[in-house]
C-alpha positions as protocol buffer text, in pm:
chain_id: "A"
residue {
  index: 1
  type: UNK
  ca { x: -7661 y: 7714 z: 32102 }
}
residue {
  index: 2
  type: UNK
  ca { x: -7473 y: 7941 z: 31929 }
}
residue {
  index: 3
  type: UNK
  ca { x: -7190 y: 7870 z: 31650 }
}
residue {
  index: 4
  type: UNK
  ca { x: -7073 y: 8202 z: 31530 }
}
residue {
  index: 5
  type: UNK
  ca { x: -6819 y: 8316 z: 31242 }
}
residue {
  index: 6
  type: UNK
  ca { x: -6492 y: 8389 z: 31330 }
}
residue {
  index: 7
  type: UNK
  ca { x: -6478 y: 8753 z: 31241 }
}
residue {
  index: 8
  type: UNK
  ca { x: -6764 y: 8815 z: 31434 }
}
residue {
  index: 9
  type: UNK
  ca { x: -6880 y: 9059 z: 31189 }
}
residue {
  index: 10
  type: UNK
  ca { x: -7252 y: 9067 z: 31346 }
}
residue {
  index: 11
  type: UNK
  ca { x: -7135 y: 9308 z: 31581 }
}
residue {
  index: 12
  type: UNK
  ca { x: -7138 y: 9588 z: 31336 }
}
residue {
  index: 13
  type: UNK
  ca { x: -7539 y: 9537 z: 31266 }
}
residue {
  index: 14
  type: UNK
  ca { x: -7765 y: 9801 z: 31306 }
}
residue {
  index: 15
  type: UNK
  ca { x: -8076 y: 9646 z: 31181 }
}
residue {
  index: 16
  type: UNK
  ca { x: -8208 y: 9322 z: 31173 }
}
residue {
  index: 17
  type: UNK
  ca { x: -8454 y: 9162 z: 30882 }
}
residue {
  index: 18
  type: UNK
  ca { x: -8666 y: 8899 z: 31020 }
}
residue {
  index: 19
  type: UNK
  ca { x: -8829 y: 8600 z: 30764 }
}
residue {
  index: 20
  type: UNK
  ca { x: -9180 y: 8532 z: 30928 }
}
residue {
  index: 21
  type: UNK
  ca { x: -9279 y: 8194 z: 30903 }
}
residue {
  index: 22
  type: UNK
  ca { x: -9104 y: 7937 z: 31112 }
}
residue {
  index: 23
  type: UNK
  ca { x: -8910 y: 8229 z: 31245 }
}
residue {
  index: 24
  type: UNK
  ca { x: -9148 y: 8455 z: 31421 }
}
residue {
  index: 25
  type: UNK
  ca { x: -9465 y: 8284 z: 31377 }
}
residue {
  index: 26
  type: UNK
  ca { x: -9516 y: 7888 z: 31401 }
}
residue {
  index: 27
  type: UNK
  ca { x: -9632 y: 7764 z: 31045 }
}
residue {
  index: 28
  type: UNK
  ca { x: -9576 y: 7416 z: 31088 }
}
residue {
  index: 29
  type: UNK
  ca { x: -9746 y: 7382 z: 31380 }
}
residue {
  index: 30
  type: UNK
  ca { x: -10050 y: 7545 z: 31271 }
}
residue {
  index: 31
  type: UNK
  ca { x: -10022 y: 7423 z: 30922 }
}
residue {
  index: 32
  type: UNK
  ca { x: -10012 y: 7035 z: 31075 }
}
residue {
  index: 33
  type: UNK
  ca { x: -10348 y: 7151 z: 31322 }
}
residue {
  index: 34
  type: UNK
  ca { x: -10527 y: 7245 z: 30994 }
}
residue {
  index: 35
  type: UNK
  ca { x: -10392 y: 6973 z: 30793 }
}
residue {
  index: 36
  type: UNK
  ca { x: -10570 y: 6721 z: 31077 }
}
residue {
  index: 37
  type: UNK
  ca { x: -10854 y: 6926 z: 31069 }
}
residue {
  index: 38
  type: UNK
  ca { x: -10923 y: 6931 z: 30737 }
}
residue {
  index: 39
  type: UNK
  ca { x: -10878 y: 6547 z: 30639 }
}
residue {
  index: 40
  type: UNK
  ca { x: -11124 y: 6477 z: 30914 }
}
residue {
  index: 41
  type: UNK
  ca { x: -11395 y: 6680 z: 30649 }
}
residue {
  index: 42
  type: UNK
  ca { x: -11234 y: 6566 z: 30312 }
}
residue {
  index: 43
  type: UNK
  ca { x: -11248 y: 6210 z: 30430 }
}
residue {
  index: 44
  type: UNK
  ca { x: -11405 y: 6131 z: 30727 }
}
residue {
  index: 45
  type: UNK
  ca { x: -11314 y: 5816 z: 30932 }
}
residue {
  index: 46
  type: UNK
  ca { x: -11042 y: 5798 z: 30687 }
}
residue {
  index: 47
  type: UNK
  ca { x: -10818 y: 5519 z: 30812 }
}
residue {
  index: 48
  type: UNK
  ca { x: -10513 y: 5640 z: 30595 }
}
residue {
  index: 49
  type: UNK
  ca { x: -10174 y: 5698 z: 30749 }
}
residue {
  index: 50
  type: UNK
  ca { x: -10211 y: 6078 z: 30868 }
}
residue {
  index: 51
  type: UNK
  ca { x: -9784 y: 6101 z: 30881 }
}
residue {
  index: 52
  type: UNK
  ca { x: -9742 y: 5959 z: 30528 }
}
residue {
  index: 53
  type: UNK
  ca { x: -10029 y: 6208 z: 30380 }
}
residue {
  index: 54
  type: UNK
  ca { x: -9876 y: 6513 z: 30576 }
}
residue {
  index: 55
  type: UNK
  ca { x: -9590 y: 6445 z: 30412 }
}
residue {
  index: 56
  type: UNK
  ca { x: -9709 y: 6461 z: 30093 }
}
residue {
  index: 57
  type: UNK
  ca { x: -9914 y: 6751 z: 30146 }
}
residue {
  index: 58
  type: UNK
  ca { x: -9556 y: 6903 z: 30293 }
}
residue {
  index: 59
  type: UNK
  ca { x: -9395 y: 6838 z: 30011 }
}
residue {
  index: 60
  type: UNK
  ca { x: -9649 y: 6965 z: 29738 }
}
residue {
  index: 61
  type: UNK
  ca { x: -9732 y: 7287 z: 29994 }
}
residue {
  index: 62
  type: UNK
  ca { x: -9321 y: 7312 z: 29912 }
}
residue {
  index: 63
  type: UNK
  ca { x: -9326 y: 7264 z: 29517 }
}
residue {
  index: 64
  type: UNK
  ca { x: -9659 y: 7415 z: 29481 }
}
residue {
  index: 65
  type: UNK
  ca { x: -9579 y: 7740 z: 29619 }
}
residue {
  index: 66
  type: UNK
  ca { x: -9222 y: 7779 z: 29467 }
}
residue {
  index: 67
  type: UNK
  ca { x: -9479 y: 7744 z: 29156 }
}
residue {
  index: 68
  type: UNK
  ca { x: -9637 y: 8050 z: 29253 }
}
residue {
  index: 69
  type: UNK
  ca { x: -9289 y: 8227 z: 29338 }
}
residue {
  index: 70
  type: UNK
  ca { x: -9181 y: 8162 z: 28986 }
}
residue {
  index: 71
  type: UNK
  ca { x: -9486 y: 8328 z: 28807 }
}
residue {
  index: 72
  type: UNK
  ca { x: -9623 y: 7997 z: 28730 }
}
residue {
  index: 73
  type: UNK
  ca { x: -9946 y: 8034 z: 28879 }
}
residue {
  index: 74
  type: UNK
  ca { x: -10107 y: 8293 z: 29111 }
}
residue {
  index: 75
  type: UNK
  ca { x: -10139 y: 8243 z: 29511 }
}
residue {
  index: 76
  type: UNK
  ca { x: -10508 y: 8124 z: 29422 }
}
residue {
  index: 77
  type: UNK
  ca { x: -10435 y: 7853 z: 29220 }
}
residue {
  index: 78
  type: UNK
  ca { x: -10115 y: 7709 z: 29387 }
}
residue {
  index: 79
  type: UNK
  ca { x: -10394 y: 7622 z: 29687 }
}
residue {
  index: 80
  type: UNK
  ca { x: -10622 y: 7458 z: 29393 }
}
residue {
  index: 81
  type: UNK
  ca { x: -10350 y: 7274 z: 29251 }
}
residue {
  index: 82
  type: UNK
  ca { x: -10223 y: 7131 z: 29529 }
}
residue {
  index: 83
  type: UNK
  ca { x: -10583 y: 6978 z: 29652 }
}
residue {
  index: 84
  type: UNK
  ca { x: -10591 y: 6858 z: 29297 }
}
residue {
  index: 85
  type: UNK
  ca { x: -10272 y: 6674 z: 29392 }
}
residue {
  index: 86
  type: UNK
  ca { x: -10348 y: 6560 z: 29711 }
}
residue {
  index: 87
  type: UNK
  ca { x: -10701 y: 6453 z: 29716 }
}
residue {
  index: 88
  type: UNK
  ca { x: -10707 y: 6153 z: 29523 }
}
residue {
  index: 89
  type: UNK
  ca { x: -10435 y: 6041 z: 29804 }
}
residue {
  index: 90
  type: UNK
  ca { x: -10781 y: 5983 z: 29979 }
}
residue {
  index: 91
  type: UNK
  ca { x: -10951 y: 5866 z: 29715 }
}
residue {
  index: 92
  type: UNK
  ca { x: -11159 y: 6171 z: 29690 }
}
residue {
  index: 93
  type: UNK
  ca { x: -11276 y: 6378 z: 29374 }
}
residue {
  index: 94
  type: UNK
  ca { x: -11245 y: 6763 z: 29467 }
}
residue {
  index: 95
  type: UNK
  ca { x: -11403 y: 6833 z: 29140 }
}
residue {
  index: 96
  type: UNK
  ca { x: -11356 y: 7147 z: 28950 }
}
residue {
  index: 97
  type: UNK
  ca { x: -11142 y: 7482 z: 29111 }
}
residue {
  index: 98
  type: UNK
  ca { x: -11435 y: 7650 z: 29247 }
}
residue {
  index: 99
  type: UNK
  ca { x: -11536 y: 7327 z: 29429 }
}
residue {
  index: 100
  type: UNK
  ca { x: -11167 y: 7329 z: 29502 }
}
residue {
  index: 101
  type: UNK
  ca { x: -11149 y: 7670 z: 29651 }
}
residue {
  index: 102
  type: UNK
  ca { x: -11416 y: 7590 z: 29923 }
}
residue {
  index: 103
  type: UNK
  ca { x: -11249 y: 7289 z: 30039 }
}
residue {
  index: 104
  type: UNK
  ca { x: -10919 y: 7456 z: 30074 }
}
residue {
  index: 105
  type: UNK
  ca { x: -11123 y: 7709 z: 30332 }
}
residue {
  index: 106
  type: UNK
  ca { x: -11159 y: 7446 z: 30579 }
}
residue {
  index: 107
  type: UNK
  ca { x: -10809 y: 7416 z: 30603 }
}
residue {
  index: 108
  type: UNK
  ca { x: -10733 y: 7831 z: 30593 }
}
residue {
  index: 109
  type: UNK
  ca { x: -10981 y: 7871 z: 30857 }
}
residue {
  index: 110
  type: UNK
  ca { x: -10802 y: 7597 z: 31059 }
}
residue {
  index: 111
  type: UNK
  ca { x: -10478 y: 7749 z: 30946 }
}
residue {
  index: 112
  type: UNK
  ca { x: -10570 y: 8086 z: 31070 }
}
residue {
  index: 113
  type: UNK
  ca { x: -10730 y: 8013 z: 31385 }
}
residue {
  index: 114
  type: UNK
  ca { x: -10368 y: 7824 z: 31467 }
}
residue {
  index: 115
  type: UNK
  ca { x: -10126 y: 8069 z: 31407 }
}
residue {
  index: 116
  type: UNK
  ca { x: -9901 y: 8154 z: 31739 }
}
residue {
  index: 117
  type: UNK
  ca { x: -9595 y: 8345 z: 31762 }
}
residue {
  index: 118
  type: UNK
  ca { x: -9290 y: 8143 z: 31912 }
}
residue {
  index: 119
  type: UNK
  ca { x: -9206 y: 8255 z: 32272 }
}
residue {
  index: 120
  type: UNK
  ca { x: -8891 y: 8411 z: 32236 }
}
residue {
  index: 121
  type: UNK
  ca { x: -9039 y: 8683 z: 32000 }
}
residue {
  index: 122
  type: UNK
  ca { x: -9164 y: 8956 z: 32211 }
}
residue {
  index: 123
  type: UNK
  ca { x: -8864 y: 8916 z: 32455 }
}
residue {
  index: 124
  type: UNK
  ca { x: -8626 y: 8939 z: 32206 }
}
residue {
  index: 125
  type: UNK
  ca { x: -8800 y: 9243 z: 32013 }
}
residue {
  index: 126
  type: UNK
  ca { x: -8792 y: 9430 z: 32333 }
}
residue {
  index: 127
  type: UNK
  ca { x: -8434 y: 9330 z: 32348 }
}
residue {
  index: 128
  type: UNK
  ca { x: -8326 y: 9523 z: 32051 }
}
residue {
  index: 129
  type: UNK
  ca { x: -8602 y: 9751 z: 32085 }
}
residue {
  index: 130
  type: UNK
  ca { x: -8412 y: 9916 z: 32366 }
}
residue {
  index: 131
  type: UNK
  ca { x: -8102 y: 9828 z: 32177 }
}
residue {
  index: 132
  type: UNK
  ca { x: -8205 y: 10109 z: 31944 }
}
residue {
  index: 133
  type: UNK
  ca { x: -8199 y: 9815 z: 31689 }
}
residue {
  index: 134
  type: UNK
  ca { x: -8398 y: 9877 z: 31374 }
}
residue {
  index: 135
  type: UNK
  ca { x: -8607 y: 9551 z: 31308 }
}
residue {
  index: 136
  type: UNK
  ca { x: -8856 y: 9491 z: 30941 }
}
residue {
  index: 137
  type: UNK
  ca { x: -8948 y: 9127 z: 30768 }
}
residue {
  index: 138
  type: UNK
  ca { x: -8885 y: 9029 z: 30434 }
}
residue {
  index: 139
  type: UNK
  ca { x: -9079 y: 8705 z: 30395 }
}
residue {
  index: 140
  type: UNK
  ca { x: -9205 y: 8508 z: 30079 }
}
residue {
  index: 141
  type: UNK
  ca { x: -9501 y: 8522 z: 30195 }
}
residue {
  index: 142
  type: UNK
  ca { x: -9855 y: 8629 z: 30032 }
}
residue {
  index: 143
  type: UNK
  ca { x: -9860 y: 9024 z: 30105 }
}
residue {
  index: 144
  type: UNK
  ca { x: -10224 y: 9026 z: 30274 }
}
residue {
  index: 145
  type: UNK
  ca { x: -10163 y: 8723 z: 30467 }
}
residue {
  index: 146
  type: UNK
  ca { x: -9849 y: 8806 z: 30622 }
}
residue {
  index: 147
  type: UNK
  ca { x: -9967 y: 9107 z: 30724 }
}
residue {
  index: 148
  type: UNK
  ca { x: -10274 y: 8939 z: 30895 }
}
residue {
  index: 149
  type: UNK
  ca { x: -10080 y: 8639 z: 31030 }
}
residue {
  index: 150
  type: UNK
  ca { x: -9817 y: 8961 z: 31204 }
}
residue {
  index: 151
  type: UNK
  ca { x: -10189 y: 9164 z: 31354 }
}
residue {
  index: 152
  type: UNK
  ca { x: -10376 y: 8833 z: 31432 }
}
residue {
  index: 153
  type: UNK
  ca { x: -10066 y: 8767 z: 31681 }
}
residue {
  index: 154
  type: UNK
  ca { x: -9993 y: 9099 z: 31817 }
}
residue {
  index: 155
  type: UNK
  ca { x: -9697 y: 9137 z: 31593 }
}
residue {
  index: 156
  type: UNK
  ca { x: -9719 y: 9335 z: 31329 }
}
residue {
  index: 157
  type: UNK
  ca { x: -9633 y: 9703 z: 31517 }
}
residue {
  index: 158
  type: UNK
  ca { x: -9313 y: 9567 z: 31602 }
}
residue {
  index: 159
  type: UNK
  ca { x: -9193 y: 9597 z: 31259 }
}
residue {
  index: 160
  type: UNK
  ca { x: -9093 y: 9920 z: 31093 }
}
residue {
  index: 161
  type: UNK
  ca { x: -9238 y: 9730 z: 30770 }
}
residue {
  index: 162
  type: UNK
  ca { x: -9339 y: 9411 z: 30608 }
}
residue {
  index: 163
  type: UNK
  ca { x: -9173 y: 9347 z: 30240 }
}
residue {
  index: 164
  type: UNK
  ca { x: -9306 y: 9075 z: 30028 }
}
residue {
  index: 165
  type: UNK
  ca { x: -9158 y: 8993 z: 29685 }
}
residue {
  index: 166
  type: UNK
  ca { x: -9430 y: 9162 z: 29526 }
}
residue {
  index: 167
  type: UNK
  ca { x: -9273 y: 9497 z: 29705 }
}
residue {
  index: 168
  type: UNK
  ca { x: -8917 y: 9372 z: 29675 }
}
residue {
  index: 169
  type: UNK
  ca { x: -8942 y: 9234 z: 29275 }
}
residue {
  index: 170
  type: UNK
  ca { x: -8807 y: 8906 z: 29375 }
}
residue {
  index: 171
  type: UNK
  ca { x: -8863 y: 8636 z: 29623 }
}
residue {
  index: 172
  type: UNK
  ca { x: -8540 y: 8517 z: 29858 }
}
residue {
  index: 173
  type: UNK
  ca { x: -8310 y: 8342 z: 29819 }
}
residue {
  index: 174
  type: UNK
  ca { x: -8238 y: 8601 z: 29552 }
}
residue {
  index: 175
  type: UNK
  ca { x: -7999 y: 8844 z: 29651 }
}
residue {
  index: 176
  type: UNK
  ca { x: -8197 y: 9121 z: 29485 }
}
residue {
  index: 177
  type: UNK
  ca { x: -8486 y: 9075 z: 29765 }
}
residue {
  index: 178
  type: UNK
  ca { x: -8276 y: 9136 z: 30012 }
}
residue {
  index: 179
  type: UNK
  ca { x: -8070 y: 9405 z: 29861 }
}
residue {
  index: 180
  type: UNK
  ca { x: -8406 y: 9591 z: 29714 }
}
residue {
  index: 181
  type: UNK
  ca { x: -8490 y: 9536 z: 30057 }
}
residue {
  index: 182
  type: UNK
  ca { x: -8210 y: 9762 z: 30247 }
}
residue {
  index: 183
  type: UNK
  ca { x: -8249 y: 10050 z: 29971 }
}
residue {
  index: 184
  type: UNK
  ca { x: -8586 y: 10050 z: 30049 }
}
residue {
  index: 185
  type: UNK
  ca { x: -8549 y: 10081 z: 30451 }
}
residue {
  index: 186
  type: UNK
  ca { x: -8210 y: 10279 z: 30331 }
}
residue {
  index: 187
  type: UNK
  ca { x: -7982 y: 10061 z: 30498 }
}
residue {
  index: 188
  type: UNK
  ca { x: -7625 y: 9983 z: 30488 }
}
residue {
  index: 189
  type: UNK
  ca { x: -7636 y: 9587 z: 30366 }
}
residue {
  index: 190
  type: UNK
  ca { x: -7300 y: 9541 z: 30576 }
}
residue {
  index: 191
  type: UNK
  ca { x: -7481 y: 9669 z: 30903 }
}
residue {
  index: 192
  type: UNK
  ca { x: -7752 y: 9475 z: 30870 }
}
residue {
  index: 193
  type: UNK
  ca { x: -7853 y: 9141 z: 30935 }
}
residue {
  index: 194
  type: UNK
  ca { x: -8110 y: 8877 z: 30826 }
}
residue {
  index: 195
  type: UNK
  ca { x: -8283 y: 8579 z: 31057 }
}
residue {
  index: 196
  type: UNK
  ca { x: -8463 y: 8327 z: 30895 }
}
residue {
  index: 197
  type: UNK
  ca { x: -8551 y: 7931 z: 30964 }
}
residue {
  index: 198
  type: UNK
  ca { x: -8408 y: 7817 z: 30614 }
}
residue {
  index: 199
  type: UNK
  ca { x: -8025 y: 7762 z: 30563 }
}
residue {
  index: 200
  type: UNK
  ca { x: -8009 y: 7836 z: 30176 }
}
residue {
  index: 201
  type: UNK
  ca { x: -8311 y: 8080 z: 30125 }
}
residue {
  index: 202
  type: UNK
  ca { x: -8248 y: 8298 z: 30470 }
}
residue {
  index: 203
  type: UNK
  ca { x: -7903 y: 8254 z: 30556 }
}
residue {
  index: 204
  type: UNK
  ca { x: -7692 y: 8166 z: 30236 }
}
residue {
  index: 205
  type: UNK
  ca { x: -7939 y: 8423 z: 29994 }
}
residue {
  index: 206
  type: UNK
  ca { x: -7857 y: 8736 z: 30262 }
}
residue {
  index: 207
  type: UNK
  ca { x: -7538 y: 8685 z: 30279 }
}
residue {
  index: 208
  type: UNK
  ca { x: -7494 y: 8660 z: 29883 }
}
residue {
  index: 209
  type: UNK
  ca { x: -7628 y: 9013 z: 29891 }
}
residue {
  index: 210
  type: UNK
  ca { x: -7384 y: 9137 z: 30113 }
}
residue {
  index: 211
  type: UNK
  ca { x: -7575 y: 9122 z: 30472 }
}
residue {
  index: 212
  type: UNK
  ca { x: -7495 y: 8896 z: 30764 }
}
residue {
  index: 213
  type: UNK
  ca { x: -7692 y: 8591 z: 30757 }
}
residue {
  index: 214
  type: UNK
  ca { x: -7838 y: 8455 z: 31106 }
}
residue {
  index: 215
  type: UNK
  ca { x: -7973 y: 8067 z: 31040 }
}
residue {
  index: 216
  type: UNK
  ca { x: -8227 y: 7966 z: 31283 }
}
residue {
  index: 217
  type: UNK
  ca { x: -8198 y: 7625 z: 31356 }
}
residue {
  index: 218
  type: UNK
  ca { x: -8523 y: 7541 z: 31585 }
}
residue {
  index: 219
  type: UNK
  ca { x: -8494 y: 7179 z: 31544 }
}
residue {
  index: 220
  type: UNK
  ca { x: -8141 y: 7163 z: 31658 }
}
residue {
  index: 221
  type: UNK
  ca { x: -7998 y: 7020 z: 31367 }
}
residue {
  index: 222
  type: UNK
  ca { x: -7626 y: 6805 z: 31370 }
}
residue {
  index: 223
  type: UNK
  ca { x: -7580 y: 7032 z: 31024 }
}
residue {
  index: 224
  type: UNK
  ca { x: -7309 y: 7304 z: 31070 }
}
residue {
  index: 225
  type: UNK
  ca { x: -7333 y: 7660 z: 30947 }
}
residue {
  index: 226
  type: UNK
  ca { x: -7124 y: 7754 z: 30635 }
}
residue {
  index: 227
  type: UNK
  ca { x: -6861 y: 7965 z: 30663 }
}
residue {
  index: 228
  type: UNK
  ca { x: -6949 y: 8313 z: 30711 }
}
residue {
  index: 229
  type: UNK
  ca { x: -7310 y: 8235 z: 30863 }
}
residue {
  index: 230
  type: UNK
  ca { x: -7394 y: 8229 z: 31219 }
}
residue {
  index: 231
  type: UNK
  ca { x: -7618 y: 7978 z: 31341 }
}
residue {
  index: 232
  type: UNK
  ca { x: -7876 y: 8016 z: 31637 }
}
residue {
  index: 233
  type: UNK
  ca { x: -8148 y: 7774 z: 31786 }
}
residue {
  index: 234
  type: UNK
  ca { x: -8302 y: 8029 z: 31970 }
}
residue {
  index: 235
  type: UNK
  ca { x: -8446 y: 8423 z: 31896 }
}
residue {
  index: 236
  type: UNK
  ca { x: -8270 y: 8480 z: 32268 }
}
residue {
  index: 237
  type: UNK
  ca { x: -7955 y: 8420 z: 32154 }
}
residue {
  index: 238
  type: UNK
  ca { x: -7990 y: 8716 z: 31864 }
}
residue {
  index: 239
  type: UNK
  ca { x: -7911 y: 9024 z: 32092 }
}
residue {
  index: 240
  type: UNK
  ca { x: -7603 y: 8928 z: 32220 }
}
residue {
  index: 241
  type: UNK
  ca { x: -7437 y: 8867 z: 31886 }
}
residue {
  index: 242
  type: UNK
  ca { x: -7535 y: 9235 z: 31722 }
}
């Protein structure tokens, strides 16, 4: 499903700026497959609600990590805080942040071993490959780890480059990542598109900056694109709109 703007500006794009996770690569999938994983070795035979404690660990993954995009802790320590805010969910005392650290490698390794590109990926990069369509990703993201998660699944020499906010001096949604972004790939912003998995950090944040924002909706969702934004549920869709 498509719902596109009525200008039907996307035509004009030359180059397209991917997010990573969610988009290209399926986080929550592998991030639920670790999150089993590593409950089964922080509590073992636990017979807590696993739904209700993925949530929570959803939801401080979420506030822990905006943490870390704010300067208020490093990558390192947004894991250790948020085991230090889960754990006692299951009753369990993680002790101090070194103990931490090694418990949090349990679910990494899980994590890792996960990670899968979506299907539509490779099709679609060949797509605009032969298109003569630019493609990069600006994700917010840890730097090494991105660039791991894009090798470990065949990705990453798509991709004329991989910006992180520590490249970019911000973190989306602010319109300076995405417009540091395009002067650093020297891009025309109104040529150029962004995809990305979240409405209001993807979408709403590249078009603020002056690119065409692409929302991919996965799930399907009854929610309508704003004005100016062009929803997708599918990578497959993409080629036929630039």
């Amino acid at each position: 499903m498509t719902d596109l703007p009525s200008d039907r500006a996307a035509c004009e794009i030359g180059f397209v700026l991917f997010d990573l996770d969610d988009t290209l690569v399926d986080h929550r999938a592998a991030a639920t497959t670790a999150f089993r994983h590593a409950v089964g070795r922080w509590s073992p035979g636990s017979t807590h609600d696993l739904d209700v404690l993925l949530e929570l660990w959803q939801q401080l993954e979420h506030e822990e990590y905006d943490n870390y995009l704010s300067g208020a802790c490093t990558h390192a320590e947004q894991r250790v805080r948020r085991l230090e805010r889960f754990l006692p969910a299951l009753g369990v005392d993680g002790g101090n942040a070194d103990a931490l650290t090694a418990e949090f490698q349990h679910y990494l390794d899980a994590y890792v071993a996960a990670w899968a590109p979506f299907t539509d990926v490779d099709a679609t990069l060949d797509e605009l490959e032969m298109a003569g369509i630019g493609v990069a990703v600006l994700t917010n993201g840890e730097p090494r780890q991105q660039r791991l998660k894009l090798e470990r699944t065949g990705l990453v020499d798509r991709f004329a480059r991989i910006l992180t906010p520590i490249e970019v001096g911000a973190p989306k949604l602010h319109p300076e990542a995405f417009a540091t972004a395009c002067t650093m790939l020297g891009l025309d912003l109104a040529r150029t598109a962004y995809v990305g998995d979240n409405l209001e950090v993807d979408a709403v944040g590249a078009v603020a900056a002056g690119l065409h924002g692409i929302w991919l909706d996965r799930p399907g969702s009854d929610r309508m694109a704003p004005a100016g934004i062009t929803r997708i549920t599918s990578l497959t869709a993409l080629p036929a709109l630039l």
